[in-house]
MDAnalysis code that builds the backbone (N, CA, C; Angstrom):
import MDAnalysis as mda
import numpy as np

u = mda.Universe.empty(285, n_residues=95, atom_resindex=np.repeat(np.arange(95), 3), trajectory=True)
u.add_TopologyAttr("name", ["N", "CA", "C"] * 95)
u.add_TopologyAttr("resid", np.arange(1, 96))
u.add_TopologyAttr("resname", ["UNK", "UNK", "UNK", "UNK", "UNK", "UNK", "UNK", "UNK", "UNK", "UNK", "UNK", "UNK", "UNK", "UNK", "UNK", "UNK", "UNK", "UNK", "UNK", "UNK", "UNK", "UNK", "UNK", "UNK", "UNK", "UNK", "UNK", "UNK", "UNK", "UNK", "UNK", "UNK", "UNK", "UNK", "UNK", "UNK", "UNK", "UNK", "UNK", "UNK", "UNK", "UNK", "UNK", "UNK", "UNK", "UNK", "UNK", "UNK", "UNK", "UNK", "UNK", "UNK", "UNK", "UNK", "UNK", "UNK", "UNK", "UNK", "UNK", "UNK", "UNK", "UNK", "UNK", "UNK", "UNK", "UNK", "UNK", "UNK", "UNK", "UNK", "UNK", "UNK", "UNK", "UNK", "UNK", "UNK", "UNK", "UNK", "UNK", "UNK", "UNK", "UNK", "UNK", "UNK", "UNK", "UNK", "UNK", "UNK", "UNK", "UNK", "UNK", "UNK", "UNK", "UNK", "UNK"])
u.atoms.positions = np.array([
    [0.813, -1.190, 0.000],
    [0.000, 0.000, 0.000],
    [0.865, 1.266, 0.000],
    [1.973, 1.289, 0.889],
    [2.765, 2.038, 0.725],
    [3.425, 2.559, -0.531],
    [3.915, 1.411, -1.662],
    [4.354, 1.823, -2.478],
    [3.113, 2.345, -3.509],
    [2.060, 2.431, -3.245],
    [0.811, 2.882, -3.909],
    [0.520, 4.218, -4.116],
    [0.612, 4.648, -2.079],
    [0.079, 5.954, -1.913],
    [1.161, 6.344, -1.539],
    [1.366, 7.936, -1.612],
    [2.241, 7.938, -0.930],
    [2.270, 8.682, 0.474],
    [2.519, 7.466, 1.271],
    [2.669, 7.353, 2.228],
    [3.612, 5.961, 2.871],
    [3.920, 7.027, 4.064],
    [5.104, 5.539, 4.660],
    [4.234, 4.541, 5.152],
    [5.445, 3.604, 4.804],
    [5.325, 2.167, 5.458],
    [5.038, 1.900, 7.245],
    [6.028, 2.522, 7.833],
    [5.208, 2.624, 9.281],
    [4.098, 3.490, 9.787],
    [3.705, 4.202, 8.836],
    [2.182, 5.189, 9.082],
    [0.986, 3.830, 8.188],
    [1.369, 3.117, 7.410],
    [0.173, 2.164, 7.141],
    [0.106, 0.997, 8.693],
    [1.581, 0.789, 8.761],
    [1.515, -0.266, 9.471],
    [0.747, -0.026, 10.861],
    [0.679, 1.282, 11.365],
    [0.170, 2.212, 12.324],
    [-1.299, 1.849, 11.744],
    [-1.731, 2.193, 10.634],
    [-3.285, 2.466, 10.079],
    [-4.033, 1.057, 10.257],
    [-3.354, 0.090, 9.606],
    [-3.589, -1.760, 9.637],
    [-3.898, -2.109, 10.866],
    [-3.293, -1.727, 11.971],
    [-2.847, -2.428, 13.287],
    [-4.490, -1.774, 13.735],
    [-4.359, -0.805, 13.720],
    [-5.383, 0.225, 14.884],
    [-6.528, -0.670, 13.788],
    [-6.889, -0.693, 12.763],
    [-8.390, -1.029, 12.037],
    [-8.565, -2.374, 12.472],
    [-7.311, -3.297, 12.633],
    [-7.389, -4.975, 13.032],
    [-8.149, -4.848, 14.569],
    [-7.421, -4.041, 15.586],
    [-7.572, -3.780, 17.028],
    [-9.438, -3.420, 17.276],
    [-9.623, -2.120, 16.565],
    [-10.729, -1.548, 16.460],
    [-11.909, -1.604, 15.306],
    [-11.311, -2.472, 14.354],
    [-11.702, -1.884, 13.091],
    [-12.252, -0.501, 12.932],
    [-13.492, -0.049, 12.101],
    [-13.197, 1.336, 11.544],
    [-13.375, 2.388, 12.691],
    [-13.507, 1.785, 14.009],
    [-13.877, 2.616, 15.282],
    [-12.208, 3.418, 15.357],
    [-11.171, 2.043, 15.228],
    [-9.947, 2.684, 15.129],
    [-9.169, 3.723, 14.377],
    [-9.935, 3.718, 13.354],
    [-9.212, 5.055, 12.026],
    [-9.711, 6.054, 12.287],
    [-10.497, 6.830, 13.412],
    [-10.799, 8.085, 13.700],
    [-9.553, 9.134, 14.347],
    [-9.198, 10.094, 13.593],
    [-8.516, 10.906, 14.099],
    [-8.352, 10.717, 15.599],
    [-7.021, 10.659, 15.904],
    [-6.519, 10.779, 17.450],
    [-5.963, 12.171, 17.678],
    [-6.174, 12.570, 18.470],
    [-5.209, 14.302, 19.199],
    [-3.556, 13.366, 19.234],
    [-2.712, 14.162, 18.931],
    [-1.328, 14.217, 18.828],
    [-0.247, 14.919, 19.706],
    [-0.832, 14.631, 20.746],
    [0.054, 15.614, 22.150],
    [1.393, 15.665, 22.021],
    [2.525, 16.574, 22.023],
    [4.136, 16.273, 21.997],
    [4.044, 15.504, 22.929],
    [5.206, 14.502, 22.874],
    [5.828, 13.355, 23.287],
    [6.637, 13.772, 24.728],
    [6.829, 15.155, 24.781],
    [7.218, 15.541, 25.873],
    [6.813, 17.042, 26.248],
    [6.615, 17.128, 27.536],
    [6.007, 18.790, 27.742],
    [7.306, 19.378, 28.312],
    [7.209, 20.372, 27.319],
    [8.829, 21.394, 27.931],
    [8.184, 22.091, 29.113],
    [8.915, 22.185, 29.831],
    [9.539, 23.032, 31.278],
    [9.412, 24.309, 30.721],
    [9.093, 25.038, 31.713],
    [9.720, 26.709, 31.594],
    [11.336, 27.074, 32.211],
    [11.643, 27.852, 31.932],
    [12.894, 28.221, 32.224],
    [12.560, 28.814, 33.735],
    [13.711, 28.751, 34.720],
    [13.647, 29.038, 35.824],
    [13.581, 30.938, 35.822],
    [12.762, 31.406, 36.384],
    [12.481, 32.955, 36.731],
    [14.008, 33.609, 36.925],
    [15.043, 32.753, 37.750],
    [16.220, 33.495, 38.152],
    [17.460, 32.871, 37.575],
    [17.176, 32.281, 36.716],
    [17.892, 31.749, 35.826],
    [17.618, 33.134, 34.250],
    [16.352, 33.530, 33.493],
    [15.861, 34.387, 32.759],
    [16.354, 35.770, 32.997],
    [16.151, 36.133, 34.484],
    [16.654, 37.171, 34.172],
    [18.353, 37.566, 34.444],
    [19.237, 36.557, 35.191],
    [20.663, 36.748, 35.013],
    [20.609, 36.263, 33.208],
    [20.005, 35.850, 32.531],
    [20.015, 36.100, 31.076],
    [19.945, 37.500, 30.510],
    [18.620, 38.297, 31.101],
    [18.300, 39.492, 30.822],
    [19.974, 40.574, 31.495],
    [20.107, 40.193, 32.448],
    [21.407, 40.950, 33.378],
    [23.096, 40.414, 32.041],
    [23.311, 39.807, 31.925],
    [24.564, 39.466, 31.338],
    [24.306, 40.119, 29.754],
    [22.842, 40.491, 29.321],
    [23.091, 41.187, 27.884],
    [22.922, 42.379, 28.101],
    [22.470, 42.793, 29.316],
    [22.257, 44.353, 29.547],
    [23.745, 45.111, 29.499],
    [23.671, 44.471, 30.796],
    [25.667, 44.789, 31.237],
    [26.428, 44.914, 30.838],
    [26.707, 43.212, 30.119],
    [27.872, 42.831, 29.819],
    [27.569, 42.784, 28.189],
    [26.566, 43.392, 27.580],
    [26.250, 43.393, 26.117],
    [26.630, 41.967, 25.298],
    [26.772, 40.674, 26.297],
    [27.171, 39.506, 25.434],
    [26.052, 39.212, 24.562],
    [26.558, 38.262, 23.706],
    [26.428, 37.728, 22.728],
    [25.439, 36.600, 23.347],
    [24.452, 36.153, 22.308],
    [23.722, 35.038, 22.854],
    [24.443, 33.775, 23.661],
    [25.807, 33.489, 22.356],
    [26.533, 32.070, 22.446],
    [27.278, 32.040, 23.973],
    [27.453, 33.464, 23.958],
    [28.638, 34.067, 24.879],
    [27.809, 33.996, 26.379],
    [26.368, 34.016, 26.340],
    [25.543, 34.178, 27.381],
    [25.532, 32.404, 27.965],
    [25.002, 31.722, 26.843],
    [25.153, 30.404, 26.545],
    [26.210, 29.625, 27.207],
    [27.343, 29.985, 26.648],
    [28.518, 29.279, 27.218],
    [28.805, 29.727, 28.849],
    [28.486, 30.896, 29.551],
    [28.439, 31.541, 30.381],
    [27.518, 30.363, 31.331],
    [26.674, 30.202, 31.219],
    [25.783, 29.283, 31.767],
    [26.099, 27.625, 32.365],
    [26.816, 27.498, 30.914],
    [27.393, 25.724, 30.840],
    [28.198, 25.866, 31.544],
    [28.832, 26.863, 31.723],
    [30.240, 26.713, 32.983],
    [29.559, 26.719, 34.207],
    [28.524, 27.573, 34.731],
    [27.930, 27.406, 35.914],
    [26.722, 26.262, 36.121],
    [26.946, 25.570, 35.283],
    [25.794, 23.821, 35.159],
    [24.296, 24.753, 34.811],
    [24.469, 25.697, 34.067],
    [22.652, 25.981, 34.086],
    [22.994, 25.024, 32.061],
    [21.911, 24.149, 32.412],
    [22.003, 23.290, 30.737],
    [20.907, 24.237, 30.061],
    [21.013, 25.266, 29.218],
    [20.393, 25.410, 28.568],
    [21.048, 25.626, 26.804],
    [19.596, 25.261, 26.004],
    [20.585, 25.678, 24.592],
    [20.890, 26.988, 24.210],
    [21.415, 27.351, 23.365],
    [21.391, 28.552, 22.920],
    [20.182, 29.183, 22.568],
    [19.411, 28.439, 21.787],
    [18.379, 28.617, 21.006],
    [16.994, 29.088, 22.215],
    [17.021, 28.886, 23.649],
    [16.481, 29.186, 24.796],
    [17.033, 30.275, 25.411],
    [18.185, 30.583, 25.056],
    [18.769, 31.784, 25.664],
    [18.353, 32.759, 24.683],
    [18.308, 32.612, 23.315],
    [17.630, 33.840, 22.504],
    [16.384, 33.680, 22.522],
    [15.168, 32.816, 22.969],
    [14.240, 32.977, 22.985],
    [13.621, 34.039, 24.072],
    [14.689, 33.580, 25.725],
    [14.881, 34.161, 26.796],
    [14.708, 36.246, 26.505],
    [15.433, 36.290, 25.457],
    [16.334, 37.898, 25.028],
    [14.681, 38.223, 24.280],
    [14.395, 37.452, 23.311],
    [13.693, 37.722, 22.131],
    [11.909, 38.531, 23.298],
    [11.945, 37.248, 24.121],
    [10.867, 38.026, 24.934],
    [10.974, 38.954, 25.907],
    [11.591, 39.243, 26.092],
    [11.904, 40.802, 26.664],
    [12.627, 41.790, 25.748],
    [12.154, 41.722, 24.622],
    [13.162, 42.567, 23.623],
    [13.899, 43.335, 23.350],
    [14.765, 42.209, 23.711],
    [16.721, 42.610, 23.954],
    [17.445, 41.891, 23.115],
    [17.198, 41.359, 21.767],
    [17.749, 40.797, 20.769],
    [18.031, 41.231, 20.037],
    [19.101, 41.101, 19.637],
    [19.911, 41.577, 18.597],
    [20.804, 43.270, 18.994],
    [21.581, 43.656, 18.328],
    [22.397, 45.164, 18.422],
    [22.083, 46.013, 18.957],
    [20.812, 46.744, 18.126],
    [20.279, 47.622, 18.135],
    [19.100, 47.837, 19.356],
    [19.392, 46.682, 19.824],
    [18.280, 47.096, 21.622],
    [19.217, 47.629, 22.568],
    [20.495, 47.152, 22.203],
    [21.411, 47.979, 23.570],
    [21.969, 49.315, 23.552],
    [21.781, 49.460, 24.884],
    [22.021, 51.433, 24.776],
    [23.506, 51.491, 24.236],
])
């Protein structure tokens, strides 16, 4: 079937299984919740984010790496999200 429609082989094998289990009770749309619920970032963790670009005008990576040395695990990509919502991203926000 797969090579028919196109569609993958483990999304039929998914479709087969549930119609055998349920038959057509089973092929009704299911809700698709992420597989994991993200955390918020800690309140005093955010704003020594907000404090190290004010100040110290670093760099996201630079904020980033700043962090990994003191065990806070976050990615980069959370540290500019961190900046982006209090809008302090990029150059042209700092005095």
């Amino acid at each position: 079937m797969a090579a028919v429609f196109p569609i993958r082989q483990p999304t039929v094998e998914t479709w087969v299984a549930r119609y055998l289990e349920s038959s057509e009770a089973g092929l009704v749309d299911r809700p698709s919740p992420p597989l994991c619920r993200s955390t918020h970032t800690p309140a005093a963790v955010v704003k020594l984010i907000e404090v190290l670009r004010r100040q110290r005008k670093w760099s996201t990576r630079h904020i980033h790496c700043h962090l990994i040395h003191r065990a806070v695990a976050l990615s980069p990509r959370t540290v500019g999200r961190g900046l982006s919502r209090r809008g302090i991203f990029g150059p042209a926000t700092l005095p």
